[in-house]
Structure formats: C-alpha cells, structure tokens
DSSP file (Angstrom, degrees, kcal/mol; ACC not computed):
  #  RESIDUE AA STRUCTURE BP1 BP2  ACC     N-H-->O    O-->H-N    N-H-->O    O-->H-N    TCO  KAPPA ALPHA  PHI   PSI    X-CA   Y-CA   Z-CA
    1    1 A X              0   0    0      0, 0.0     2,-0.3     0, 0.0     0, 0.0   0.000 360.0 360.0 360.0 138.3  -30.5  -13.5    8.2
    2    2 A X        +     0   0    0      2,-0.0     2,-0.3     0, 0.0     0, 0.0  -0.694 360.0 160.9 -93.0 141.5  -29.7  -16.3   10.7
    3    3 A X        -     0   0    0     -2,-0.3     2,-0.4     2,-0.0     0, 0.0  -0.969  38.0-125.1-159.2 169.5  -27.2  -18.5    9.6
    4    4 A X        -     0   0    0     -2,-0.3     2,-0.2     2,-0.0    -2,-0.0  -0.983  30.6-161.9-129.7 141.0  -25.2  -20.9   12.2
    5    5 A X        -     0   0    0     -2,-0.4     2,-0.4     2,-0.1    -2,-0.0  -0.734  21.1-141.9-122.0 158.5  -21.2  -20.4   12.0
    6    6 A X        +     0   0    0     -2,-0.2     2,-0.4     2,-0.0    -2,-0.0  -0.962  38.5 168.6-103.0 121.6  -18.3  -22.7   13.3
    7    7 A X        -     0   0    0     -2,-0.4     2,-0.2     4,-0.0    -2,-0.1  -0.908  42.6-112.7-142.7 140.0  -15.7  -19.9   14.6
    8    8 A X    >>  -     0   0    0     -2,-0.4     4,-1.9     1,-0.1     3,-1.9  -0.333  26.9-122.9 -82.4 134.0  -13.0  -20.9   16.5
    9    9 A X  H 3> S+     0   0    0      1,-0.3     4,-1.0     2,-0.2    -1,-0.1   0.647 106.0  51.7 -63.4 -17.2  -13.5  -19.5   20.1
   10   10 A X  H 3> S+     0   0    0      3,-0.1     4,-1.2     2,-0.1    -1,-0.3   0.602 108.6  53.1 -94.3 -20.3  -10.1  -17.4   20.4
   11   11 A X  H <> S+     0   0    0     -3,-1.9     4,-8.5     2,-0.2     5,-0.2   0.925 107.8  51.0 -73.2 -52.0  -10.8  -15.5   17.1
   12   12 A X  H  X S+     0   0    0     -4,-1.9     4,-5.8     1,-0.3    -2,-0.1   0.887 109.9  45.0 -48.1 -44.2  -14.2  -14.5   18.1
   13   13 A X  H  X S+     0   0    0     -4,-1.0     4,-3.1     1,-0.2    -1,-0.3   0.923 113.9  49.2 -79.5 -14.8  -13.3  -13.1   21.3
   14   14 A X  H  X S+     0   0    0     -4,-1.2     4,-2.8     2,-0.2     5,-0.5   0.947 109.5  52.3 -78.2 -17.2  -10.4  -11.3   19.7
   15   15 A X  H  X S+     0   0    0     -4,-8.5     4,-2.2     2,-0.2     6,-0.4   0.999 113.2  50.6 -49.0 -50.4  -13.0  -10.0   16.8
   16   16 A X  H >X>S+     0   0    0     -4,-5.8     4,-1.6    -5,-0.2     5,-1.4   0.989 112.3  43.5 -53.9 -68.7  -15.1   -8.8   20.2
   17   17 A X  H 3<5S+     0   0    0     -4,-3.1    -1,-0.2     1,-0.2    -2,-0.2   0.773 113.5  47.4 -47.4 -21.8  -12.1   -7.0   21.7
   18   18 A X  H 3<5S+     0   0    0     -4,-2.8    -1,-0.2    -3,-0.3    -2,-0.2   0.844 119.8  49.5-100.1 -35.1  -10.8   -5.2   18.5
   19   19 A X  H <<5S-     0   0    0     -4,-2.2    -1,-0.2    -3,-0.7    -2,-0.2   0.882  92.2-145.4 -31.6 -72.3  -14.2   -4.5   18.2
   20   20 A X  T  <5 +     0   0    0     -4,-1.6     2,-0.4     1,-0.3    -3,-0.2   0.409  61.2 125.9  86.1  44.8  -15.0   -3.2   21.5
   21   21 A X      < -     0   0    0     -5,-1.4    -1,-0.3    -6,-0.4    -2,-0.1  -0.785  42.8-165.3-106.1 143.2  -19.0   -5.2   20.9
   22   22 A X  S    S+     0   0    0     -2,-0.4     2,-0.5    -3,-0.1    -1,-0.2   0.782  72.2  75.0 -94.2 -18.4  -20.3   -7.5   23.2
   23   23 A X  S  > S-     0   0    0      1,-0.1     4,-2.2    -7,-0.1     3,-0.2  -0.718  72.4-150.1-108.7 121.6  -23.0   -9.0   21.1
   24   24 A X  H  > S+     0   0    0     -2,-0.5     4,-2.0     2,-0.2    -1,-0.1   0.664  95.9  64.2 -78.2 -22.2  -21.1  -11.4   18.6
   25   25 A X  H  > S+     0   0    0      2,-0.2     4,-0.6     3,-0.1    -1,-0.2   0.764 104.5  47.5  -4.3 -68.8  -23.8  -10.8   16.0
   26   26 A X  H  > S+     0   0    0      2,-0.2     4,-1.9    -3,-0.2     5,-0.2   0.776 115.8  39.8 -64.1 -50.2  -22.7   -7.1   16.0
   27   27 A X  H  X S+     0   0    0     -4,-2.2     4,-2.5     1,-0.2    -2,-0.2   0.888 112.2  55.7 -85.7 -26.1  -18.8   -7.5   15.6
   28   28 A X  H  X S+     0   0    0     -4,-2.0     4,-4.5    -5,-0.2    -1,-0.2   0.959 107.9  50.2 -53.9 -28.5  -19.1  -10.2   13.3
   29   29 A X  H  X S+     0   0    0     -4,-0.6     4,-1.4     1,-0.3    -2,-0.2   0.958 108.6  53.5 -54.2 -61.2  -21.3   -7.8   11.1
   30   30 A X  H  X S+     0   0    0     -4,-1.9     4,-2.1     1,-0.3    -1,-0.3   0.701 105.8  50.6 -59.6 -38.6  -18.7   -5.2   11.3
   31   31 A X  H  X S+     0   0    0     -4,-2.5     4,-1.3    -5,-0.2    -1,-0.3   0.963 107.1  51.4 -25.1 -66.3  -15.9   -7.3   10.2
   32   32 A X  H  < S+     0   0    0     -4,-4.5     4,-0.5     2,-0.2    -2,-0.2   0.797 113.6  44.0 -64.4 -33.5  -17.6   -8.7    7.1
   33   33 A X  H  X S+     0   0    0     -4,-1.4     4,-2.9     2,-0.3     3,-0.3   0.943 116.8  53.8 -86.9 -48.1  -18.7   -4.6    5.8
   34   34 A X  H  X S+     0   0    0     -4,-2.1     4,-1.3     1,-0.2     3,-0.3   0.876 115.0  39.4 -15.2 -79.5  -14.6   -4.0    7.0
   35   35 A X  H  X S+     0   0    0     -4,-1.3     4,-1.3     2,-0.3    -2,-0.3   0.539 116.3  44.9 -50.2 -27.1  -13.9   -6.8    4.7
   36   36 A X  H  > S+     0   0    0     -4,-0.5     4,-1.1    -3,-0.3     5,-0.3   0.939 109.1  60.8 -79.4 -63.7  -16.3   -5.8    2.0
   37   37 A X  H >X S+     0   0    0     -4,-2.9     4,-1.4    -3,-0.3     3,-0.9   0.849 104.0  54.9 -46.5 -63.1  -14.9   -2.1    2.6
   38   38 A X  H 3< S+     0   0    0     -4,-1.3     4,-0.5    -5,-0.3    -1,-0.2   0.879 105.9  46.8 -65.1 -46.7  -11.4   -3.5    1.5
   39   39 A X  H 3X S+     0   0    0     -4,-1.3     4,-1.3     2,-0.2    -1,-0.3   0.679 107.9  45.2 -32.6 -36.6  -12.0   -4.8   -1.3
   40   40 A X  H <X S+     0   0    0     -4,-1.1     4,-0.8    -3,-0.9    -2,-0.2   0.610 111.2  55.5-105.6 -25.1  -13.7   -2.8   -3.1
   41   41 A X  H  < S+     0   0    0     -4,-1.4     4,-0.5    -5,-0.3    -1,-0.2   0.527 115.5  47.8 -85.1   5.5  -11.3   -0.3   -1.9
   42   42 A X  H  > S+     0   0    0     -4,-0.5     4,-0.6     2,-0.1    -2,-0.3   0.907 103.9  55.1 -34.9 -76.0   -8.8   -3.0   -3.6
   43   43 A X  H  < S+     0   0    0     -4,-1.3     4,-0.2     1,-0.2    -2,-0.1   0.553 109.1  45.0-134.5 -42.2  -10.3   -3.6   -6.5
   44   44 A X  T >X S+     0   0    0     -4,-0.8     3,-2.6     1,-0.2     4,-1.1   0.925 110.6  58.8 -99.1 -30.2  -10.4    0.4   -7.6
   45   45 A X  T 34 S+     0   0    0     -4,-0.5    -2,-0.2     1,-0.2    -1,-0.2   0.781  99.7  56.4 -30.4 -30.9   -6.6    0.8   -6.5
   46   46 A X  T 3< S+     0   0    0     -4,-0.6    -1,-0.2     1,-0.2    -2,-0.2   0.535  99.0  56.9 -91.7   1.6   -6.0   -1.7   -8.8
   47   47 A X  T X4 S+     0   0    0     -3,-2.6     3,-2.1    -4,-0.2    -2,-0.2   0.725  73.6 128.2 -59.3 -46.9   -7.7    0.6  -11.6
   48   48 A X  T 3< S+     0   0    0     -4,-1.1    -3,-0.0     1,-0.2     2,-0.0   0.103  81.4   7.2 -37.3 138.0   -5.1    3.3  -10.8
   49   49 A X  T 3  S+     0   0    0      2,-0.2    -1,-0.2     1,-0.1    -2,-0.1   0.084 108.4  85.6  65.4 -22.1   -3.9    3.9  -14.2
   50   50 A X  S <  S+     0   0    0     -3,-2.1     2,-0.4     1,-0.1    -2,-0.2   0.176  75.5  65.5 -71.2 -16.1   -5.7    2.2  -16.1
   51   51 A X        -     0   0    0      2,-0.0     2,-1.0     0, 0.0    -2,-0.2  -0.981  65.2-146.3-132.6 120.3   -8.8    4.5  -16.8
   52   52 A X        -     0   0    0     -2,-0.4     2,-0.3    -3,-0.0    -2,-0.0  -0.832  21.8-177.9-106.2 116.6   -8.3    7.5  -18.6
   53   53 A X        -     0   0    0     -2,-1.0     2,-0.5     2,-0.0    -2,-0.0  -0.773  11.2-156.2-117.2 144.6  -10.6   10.4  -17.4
   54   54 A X        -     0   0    0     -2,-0.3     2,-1.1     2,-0.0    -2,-0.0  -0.850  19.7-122.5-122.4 155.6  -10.8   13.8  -18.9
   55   55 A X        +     0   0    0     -2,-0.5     3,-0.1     1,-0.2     4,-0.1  -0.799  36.1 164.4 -97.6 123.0  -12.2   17.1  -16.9
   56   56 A X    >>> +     0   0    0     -2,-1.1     4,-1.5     1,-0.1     3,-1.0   0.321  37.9 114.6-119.2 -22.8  -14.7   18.1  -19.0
   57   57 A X  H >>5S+     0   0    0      1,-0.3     4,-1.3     2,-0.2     3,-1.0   0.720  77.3  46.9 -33.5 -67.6  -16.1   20.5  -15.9
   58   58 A X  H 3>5S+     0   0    0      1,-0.3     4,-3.0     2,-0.3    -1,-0.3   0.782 112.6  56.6 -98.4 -29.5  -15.6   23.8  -17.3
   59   59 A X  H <>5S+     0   0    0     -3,-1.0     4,-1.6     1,-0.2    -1,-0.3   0.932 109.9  45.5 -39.0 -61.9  -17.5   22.1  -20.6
   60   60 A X  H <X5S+     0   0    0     -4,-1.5     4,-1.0    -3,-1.0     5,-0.3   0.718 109.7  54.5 -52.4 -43.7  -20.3   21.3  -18.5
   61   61 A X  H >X<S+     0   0    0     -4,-1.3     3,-2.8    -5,-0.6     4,-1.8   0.998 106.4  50.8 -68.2 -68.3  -20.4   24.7  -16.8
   62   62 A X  H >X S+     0   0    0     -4,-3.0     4,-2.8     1,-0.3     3,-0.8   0.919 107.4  51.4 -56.8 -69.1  -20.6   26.5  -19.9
   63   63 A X  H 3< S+     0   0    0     -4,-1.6    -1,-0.3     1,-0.3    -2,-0.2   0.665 109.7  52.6 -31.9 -26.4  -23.6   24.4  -21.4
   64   64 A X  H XX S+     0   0    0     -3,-2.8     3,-2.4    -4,-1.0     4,-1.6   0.770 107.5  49.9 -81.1 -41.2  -25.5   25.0  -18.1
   65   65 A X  H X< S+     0   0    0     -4,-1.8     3,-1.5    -3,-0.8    -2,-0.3   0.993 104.8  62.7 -64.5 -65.3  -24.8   28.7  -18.6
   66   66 A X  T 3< S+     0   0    0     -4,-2.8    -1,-0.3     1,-0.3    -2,-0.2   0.537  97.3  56.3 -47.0  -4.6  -26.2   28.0  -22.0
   67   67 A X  T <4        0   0    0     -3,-2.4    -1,-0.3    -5,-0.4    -2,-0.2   0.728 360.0 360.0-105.6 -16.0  -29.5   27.1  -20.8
   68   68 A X    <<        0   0    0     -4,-1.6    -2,-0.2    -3,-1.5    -3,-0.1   0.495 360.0 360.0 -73.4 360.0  -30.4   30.0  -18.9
C-alpha cells in the first residue's frame, strides 16, 4: 500500500542504519512488524497469571490410544 509519510529526516536515517536497509520502504516495514512484534508480545506478558491452564496431555494421549 502506498501511503505518503512526514518523518523527520534524522530518524529515518537512524531507522536505516539500525536497520542496515537502504530502501526506506524496507526499514520502515521492518520497524512497524518490530513494533507489532512487541506488543503483542506485551499484551500476553500481561496475561501471565491470569489464565489458568491445566495439562490435560497424558488425557489426550490415552484417548488417542483409545481409538486404535
């Protein structure tokens, strides 16, 4: 998708250097899925505790063994 950005000319190029991209296209991209990437790896950190999961595996095993 084309879209036209304002970015301030000293961020970009350090987004290109931390990058190592020449094509501004490319490191912007990689930023945003960074950014994306932290979030969502935010977002289930902030779960921790909160969700009570049981291991049911050896349950599961047996029931497949019970269909053969």
């Amino acid at each position: 998708m084309r879209t036209t950005l304002n970015i301030k000319d000293d961020v970009i190029e350090q987004v290109l250097k931390l990058t190592g991209s020449k094509n501004k296209s490319h490191a912007v991209n990689e930023v945003l899925e960074a950014y994306v990437q932290e979030k969502q790896t935010q977002k289930l950190l902030e779960l921790r505790g909160k969700l009570h999961l049981e291991d049911n595996s050896a349950r599961l095993r047996e029931m497949e063994l019970d269909e053969i």
